[in-house]
C-alpha positions in Angstrom: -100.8 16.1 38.5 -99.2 19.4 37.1 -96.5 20.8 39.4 -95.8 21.1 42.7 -93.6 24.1 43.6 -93.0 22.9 47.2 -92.2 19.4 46.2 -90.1 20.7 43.3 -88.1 23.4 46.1 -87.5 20.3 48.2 -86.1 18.3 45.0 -84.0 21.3 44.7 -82.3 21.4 47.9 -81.8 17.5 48.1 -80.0 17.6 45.0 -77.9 20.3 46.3 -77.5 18.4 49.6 -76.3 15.5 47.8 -73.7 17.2 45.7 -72.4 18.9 48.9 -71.8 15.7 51.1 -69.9 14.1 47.7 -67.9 17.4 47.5 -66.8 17.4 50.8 -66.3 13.5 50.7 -68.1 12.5 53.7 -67.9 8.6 55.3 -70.8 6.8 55.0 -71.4 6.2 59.0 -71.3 10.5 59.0 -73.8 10.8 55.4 -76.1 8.5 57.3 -76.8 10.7 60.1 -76.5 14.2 58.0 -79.4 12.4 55.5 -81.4 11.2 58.5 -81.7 15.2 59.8 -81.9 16.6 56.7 -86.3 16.3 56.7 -85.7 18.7 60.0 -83.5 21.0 59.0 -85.3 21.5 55.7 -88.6 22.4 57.4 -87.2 24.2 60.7 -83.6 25.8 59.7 -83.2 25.7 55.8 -80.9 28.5 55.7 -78.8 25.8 57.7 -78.4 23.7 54.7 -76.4 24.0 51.6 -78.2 26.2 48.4 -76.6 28.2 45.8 -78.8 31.3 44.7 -80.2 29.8 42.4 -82.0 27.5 45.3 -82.9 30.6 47.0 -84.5 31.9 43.7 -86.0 29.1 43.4 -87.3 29.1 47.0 -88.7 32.7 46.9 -90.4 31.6 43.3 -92.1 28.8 45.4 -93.1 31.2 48.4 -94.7 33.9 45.8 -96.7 30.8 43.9 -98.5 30.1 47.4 -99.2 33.8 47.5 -100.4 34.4 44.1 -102.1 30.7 43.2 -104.2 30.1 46.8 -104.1 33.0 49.2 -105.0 35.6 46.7 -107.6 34.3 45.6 -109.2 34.5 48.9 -108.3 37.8 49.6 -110.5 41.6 50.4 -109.3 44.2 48.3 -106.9 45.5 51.3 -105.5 41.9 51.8 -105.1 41.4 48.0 -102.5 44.8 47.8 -100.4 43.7 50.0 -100.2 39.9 48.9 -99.2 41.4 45.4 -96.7 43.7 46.4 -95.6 41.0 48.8 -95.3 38.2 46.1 -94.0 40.9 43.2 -90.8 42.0 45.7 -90.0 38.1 45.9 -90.0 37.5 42.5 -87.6 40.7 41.8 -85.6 39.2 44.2 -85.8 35.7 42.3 -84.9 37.5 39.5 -81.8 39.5 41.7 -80.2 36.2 42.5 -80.7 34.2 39.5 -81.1 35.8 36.3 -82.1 32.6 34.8 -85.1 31.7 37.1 -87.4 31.9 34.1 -90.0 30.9 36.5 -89.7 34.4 38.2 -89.6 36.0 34.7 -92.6 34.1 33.2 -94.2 35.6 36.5 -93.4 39.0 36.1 -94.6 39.2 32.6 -97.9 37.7 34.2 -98.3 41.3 35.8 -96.8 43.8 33.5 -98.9 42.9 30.2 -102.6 44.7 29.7 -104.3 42.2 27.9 -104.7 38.2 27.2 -103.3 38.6 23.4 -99.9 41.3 24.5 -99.1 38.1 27.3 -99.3 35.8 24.5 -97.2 37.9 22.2 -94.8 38.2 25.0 -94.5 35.1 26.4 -93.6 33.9 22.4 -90.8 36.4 22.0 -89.3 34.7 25.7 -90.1 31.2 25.0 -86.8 29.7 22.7 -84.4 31.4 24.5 -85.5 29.9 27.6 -86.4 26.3 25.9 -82.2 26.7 24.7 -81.2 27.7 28.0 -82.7 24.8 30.1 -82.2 22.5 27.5 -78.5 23.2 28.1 -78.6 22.8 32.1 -80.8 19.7 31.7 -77.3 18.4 29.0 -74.9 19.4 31.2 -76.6 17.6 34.4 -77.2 14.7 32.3 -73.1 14.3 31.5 -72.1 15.3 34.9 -74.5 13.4 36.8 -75.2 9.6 36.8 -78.4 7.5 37.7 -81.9 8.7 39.5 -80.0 11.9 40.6 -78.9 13.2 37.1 -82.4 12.1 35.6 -83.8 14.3 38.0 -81.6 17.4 37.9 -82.5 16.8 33.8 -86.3 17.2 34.2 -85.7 20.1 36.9 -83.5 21.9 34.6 -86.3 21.6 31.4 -89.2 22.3 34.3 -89.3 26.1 33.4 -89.5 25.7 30.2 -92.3 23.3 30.2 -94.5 25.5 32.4 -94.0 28.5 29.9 -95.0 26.6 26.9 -97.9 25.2 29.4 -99.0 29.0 29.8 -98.6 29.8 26.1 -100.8 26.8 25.4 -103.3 28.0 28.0 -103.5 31.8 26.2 -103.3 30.6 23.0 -106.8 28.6 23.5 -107.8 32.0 25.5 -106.6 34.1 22.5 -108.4 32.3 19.8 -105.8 30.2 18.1 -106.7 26.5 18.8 -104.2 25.2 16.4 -101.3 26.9 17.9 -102.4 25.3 21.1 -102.1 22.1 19.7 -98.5 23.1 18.4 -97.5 24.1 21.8 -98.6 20.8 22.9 -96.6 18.4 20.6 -93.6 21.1 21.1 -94.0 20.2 25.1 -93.6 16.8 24.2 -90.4 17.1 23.1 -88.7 18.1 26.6 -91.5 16.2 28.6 -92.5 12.9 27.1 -95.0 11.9 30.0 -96.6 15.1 30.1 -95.6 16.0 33.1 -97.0 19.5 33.2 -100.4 18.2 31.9 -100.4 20.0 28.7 -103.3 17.5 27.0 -105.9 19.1 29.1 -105.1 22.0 27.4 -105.0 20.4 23.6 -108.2 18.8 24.7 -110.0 22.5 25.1 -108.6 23.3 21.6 -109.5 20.5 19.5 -113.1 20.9 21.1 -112.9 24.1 19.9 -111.9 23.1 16.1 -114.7 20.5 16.7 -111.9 17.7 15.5 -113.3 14.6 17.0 -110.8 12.4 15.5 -107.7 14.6 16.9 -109.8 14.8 20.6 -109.7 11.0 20.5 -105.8 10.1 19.3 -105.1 12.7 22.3 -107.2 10.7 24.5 -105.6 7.0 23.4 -102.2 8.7 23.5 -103.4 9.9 26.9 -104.1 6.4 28.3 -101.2 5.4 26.9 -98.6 7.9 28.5 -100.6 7.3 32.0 -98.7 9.5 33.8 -99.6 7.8 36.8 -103.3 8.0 37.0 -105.3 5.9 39.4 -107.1 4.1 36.8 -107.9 3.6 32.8 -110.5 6.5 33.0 -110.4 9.4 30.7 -110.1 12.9 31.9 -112.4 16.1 33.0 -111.0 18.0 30.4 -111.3 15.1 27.3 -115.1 14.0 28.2 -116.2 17.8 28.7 -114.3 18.3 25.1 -116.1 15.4 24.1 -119.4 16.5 25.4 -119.2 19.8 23.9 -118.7 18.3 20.2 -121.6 15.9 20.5 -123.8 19.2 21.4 -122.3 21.2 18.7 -123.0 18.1 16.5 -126.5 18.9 18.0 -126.2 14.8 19.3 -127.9 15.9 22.4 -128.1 12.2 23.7 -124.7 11.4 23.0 -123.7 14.7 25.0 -125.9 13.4 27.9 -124.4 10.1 27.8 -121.2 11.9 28.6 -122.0 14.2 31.4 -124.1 11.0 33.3 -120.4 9.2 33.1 -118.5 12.6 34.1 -121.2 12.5 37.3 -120.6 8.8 37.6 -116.7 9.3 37.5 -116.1 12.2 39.9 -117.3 13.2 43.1 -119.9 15.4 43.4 -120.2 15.8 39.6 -123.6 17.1 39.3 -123.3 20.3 41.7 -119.9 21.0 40.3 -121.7 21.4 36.9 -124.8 23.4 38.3 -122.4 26.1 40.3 -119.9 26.4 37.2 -117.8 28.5 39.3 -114.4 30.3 37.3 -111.5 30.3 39.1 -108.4 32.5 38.0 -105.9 30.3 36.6 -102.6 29.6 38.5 -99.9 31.7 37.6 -96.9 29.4 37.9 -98.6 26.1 36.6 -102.2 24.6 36.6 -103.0 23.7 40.3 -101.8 20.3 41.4 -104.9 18.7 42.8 -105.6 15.1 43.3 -106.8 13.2 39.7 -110.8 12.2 39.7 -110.8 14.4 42.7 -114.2 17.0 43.2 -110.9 19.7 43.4 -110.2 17.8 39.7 -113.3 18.4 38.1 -113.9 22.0 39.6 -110.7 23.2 37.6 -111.7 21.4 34.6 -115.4 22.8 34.4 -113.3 26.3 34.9 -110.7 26.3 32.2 -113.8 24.8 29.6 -115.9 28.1 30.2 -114.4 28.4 26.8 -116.6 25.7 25.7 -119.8 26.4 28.4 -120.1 29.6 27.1 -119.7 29.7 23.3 -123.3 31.2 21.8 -126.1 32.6 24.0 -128.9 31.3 25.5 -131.8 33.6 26.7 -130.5 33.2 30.5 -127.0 35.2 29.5 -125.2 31.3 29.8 -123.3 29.8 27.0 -125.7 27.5 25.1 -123.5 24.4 26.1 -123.4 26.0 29.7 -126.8 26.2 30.3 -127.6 23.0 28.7 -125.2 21.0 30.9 -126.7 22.6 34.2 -130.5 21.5 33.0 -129.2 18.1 31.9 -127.0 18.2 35.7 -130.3 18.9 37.6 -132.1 16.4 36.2 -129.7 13.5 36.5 -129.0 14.3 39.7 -132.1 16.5 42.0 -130.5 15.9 45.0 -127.7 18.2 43.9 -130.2 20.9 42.9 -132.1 21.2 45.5 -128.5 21.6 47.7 -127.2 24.0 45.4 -130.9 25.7 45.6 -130.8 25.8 49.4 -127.5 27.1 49.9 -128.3 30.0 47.8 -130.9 31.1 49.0 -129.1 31.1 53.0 -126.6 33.6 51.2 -129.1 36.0 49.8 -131.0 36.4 53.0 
């Protein structure tokens, strides 16, 4: 799910490994043994192996997302100053090496803009001169380069891109402007077919939001269709929460709880994910890659659809939807309340 920046910095430097032992024509007995110890040297001496500076960008881009996206989170207010000057030197270095590492740049803009609608704005004015740019590395790898190895330099090279049109997705649906979302959406399509970057969780959110039932379910078929290498026929968090939150703006209330008992049925530890509703703050170089129908699945999902849990007002200061689902939640599943009861009350004594 989504994208991994350590897996994609080790796709990186095998490519680049690869291209080195063809350049420098090496037997086969000798690429045996150099492949063999390349899992070593990449985890104990990767300055040892061959990289260009745009690997090292790269690199640094991946060391500032585990920074940003999972230790800062975490983080006292003295711990969290440092982490951010930390990660915001790597990515001016990103930037130093490689001016293209649009990753880096997308980043930066992250920390520079005051408010949700100026990141929007800004990301749009960035976004088709980097969709040009990639599009162009992932052409030239895909003339130069034959076979599994220039498929995969393609979707490297049309990664960046991706994510930025994932974040412009994510703050369009943020900013208001559901329909856009769903623009950004089919434009990701066009550079990644499968949905690699998980976009459709996003359009799900929005055409919740636009209450279109009819375009929620072609997403979800087209969904099951892609599968993009899901453990099994299931719909998404993201598409039954969106489908749950129409039936209760349709005011179909057993429909709705006929969703959230198969979301609770589907995912681990359902019911107590919906009763906390915790937010987390969304990561900053892609959605956080997390195991599908994991609990870690469904926590983000219940996060990103505040959106939806909190529309309207109820007299507890929830979102009508939000308070609803945490009722319906404890009564499906008690167990889970009284746990999510008992833990509370340890950490306010």
């Amino acid at each position: 799910m989504a994208f991994n920046p350590d897996r994609e910095d080790y796709d990186r430097m095998v490519v680049r490994f690869m291209e080195d032992l063809r350049d420098r024509n090496v037997d086969d007995l000798d690429i045996e043994q150099e492949v063999a110890s390349f899992g070593r040297r990449y985890a104990q001496e990767r300055d040892s192996l061959p990289q260009t500076d745009v690997e090292r960008a790269f690199h640094l881009v991946a060391t500032a997302t585990s920074i940003i996206d999972y230790e800062l989170p975490f983080a006292d207010d003295e711990q969290a100053d440092q982490l951010i000057t930390q990660a915001r030197n790597m990515l001016d270095e990103a930037v130093a090496l490689d001016p293209n590492c649009f990753d880096a740049r997308r980043m930066k803009i992250a920390a520079m803009v005051p408010s949700f609608e100026a990141h929007y704005d800004a990301l749009k004015q960035v976004c088709d001169p980097t969709c040009a740019a990639c599009r162009a590395d992932a052409t030239k790898a895909a003339e130069e380069l034959s076979g599994e190895i220039g498929a995969l330099v393609s979707r490297i090279a049309l990664r960046p891109a991706v994510r930025l049109i994932a974040t412009l997705a994510s703050k369009a649906v943020i900013c208001g402007h559901n329909r856009e979302a769903i623009a950004w959406y089919r434009r990701a399509l066009e550079l990644d077919p499968l949905d690699e970057g998980d976009i459709r969780f996003t359009a799900a959110i929005a055409y919740a939001k636009l209450e279109d039932e009819e375009g929620l379910e072609q997403l979800a078929r087209d969904s099951r269709a892609l599968g993009v290498g899901r453990p099994h026929d299931e719909d998404d968090a993201w598409v039954l929460i969106s489908r749950m939150a129409i039936a209760y703006k349709q005011h179909d209330l057993a429909a709705a709880r006929t969703v959230l008992k198969h979301i609770i049925k589907v995912y681990p530890n359902a019911a107590l994910t919906i009763i906390a509703m915790h937010e987390l703050p969304d990561g900053v170089f892609a959605r956080l890659y997390v195991e599908p129908f994991s609990e870690d699945e469904l926590i983000m999902a219940v996060s990103e659809c505040t959106v939806l849990f909190q529309e309207g007002v109820d007299r507890e200061g929830l979102g009508s939807l939000g308070a609803w689902a945490i009722r319906c939640a404890r009564e499906l599943d008690p167990s889970a309340a009284e746990y999510f009861d008992r833990v509370g009350e340890r950490r306010n004594d």
